[in-house]
C-alpha positions as MATLAB code, in Angstrom:
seq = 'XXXXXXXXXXXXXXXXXXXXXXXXXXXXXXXXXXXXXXXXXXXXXXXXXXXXXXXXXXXXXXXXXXXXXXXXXXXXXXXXXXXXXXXXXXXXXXXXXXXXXXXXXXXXXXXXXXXXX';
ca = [
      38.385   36.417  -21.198;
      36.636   36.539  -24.430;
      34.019   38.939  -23.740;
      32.559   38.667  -27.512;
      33.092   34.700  -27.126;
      30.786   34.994  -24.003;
      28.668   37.497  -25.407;
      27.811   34.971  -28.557;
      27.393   31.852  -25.773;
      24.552   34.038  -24.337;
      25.779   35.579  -21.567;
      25.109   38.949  -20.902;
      28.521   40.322  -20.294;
      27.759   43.883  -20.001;
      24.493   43.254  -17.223;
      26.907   41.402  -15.378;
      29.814   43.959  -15.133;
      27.611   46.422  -14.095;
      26.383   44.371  -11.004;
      30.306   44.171  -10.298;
      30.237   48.129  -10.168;
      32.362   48.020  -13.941;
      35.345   46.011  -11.957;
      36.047   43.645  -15.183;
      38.754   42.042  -12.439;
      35.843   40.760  -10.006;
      33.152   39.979  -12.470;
      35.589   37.887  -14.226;
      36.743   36.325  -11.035;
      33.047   35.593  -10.088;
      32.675   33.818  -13.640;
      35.562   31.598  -12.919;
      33.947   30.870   -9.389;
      31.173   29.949  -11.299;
      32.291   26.349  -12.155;
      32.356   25.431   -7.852;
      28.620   26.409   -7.757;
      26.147   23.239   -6.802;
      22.873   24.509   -6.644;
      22.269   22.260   -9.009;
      23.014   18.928   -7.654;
      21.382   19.924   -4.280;
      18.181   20.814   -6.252;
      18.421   17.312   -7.604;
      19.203   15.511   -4.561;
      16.665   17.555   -3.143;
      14.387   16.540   -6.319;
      15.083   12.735   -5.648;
      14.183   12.984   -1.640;
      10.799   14.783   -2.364;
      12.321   17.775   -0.616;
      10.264   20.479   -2.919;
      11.194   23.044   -0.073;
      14.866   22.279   -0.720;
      14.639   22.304   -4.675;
      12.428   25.795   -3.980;
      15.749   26.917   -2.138;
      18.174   25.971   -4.356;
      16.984   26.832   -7.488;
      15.521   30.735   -6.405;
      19.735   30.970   -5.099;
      20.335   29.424   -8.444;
      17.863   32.242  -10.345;
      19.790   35.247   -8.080;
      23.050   33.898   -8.988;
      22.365   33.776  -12.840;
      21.042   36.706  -12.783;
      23.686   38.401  -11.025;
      26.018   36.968  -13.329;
      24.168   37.345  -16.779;
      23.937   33.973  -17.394;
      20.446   35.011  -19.399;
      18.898   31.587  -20.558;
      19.669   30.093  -17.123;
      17.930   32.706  -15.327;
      14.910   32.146  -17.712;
      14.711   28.551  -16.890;
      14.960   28.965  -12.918;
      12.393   31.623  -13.029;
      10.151   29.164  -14.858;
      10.900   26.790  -11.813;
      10.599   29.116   -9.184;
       7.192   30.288  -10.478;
       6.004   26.546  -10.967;
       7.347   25.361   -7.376;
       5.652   28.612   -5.763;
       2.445   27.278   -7.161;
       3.036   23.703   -6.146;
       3.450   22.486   -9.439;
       5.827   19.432   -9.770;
       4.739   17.662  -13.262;
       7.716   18.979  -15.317;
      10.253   19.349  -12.428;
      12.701   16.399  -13.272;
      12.478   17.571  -17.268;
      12.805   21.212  -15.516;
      15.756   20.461  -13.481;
      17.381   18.152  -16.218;
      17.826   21.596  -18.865;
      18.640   23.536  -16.123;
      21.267   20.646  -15.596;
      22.460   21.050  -19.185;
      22.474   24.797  -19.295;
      24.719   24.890  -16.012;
      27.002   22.195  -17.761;
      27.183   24.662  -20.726;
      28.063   27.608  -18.679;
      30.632   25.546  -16.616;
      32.674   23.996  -20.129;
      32.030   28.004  -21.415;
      33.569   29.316  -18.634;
      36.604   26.426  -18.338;
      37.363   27.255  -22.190;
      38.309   30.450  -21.217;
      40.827   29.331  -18.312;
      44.257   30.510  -20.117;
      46.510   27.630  -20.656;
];
């Protein structure tokens, strides 16, 4: 992987190793894993049923994951979420989920680009 590439996309590479105790191997291998991750659509199903317990769920996985992972913007915008749902606050949840949607779609062509051929 191109750790400068990914480094430039916004994701913090060298956070991310270090929850991976510096085993480049397994970080990257948790990256690539990445791309099988639905949070997203559940929070969105969830979204659609009126389930805010559900979206609450899936997102604050979402925000651990990200963080875990370095993914830096997507962590911002599921701790904006989390902190809105924890409150009850639902006005901005389907334009919430929506760039959370987008950022995740990002991450996953990101990620994909750096599958070698």
């Amino acid at each position: 992987m191109d750790k400068k590439r990914l480094e430039n996309a916004g994701i913090d590479y060298a956070t991310g190793l270090s929850h991976f105790a510096e085993k480049e191997e397994l970080y990257q291998k948790y990256l690539m894993k990445f791309k099988e991750d639905t949070h997203v659509d559940e929070a969105v199903a969830a979204f659609e049923k009126g389930e805010y317990q559900n979206v609450y769920e899936q997102i604050h996985a979402l925000k651990g994951l990200s963080g875990t992972l370095g993914f830096s913007m997507l962590f911002k915008e599921t701790s904006a979420v989390v902190a809105d749902l924890r409150r009850d606050k639902y006005d901005d949840l389907a334009q919430q989920l929506k760039g959370i949607r987008e950022e995740r779609d990002r991450l996953f062509q990101l990620i994909a680009s750096e599958i070698p051929k």
